[in-house]
N, C-alpha and C positions, 0 to 999 in steps of 0.2 A: 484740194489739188487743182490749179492752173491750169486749163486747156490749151492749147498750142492755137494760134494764130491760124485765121480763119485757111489761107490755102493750105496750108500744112495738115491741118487738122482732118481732112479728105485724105489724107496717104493714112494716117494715122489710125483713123477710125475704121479702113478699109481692111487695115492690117490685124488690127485688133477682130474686125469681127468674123474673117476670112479663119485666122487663127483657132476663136473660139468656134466657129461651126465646122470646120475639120476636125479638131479635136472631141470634141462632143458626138459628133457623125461617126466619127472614129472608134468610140466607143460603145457606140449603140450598134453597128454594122458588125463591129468584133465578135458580139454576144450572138445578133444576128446569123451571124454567118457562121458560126460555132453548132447553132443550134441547128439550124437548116443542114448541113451538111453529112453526109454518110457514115456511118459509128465508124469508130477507129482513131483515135488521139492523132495521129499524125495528117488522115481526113478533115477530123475537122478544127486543126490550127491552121491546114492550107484553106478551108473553107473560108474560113474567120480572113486569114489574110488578105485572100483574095476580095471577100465583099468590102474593107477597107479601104483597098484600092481601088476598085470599082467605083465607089460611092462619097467618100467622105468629102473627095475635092469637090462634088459637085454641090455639093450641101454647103462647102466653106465659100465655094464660088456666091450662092443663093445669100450666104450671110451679106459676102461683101457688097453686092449688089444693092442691098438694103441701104447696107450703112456709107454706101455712096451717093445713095439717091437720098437720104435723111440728111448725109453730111451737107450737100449743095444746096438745096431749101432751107437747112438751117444758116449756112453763111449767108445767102440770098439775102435773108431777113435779116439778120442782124445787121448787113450793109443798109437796108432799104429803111428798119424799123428803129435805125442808131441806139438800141440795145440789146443787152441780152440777157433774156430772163423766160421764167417757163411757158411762157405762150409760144415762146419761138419752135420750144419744142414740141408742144404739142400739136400746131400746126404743121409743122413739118413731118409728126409722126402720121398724120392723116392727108396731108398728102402724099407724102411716100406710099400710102395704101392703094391709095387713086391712083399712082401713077401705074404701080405693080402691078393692079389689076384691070387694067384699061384693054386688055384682050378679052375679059368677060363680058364686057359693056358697062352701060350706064348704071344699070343697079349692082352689077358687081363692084365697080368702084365707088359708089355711093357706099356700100354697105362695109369693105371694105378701109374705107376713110372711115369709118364712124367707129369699128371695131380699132384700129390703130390710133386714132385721136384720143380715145377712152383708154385706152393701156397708158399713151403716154402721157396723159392726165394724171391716170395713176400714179403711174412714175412719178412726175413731179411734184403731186399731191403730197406725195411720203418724204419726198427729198424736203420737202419744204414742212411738213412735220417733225421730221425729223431736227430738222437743222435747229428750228425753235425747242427744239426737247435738249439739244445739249448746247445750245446756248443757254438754257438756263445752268447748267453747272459750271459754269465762270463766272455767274452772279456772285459780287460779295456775300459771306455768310453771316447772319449778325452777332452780335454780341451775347454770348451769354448771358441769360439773369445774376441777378447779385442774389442769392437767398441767405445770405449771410445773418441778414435779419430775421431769418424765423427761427434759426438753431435755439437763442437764449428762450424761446416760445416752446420749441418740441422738448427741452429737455426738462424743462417744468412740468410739461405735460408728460413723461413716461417719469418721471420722476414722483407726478403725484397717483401717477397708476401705478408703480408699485409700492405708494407707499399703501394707499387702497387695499392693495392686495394681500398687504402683509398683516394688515388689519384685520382681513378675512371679509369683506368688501368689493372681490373684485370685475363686477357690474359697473359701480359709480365710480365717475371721474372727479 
């Protein structure tokens, strides 16, 4: 799949990850808020509701956030590094850690960058495992063998084991 063009790709990605952390927030805050709430079914479907809308935008806000601050250091680079390939993201996943936790200080962002670097390491460690694991299945497949030439061999051979056998011999071949 083709990525959209580097400005573009900042609405994109923003949209995408705002999306999936409301929706997932969405889902954890519903249980959440189900279960916290006062017995009674109709208690706590407004309970669940309510925590929903209390919470989930700010969790999809926290998503987009991310993946606007990843998106801009990864176009950065690509503009700066004239390609693009998984160091871009790696870097860019560790610095988005730094940048996010720069109200901690210096070792929160240090430590922070190094936890987000190594995920997106990961990340691209597998993408790129990956990628070589089915790239091998569009390799040509070879040729079958010919064993054409053993058939006239096996059937001498079960042909002289039963004849063996008919003999009341049948150990030797």
């Amino acid at each position: 799949m083709e990525r959209e063009p580097c400005p573009f790709r900042l609405l994109e990605d923003c949209g995408g990850a705002f999306t999936m952390g409301a929706l997932a927030s969405g889902v954890f805050q519903a249980i959440k808020g189900f279960r916290d709430a006062p017995s009674g079914l109709d208690y706590r479907l407004a309970g669940s509701m309510a925590a929903v809308r209390a919470r989930s935008g700010r969790v999809g806000g926290r998503f987009a956030s991310y993946a606007a601050t990843f998106s801009s250091i990864d176009c950065a680079l690509v503009y700066c590094r004239k390609r693009e390939d998984a160091w871009n993201s790696v870097i860019s996943g560790a610095a988005t850690g730094a940048i996010l936790a720069a109200r901690q200080g210096l070792n929160g962002m240090m430590g922070s960058a190094l936890v987000y670097g190594v995920i997106m390491g990961l990340i691209e460690g597998t993408n790129i495992l990956m990628g070589q694991h089915s790239a091998g299945k569009f390799q040509p497949t070879p040729k079958p063998l010919d064993r054409t030439s053993e058939i006239p061999q096996q059937k001498k051979t079960f042909s002289d084991l039963y004849n063996n056998f008919k003999q009341g011999n049948p150990t030797s071949v």
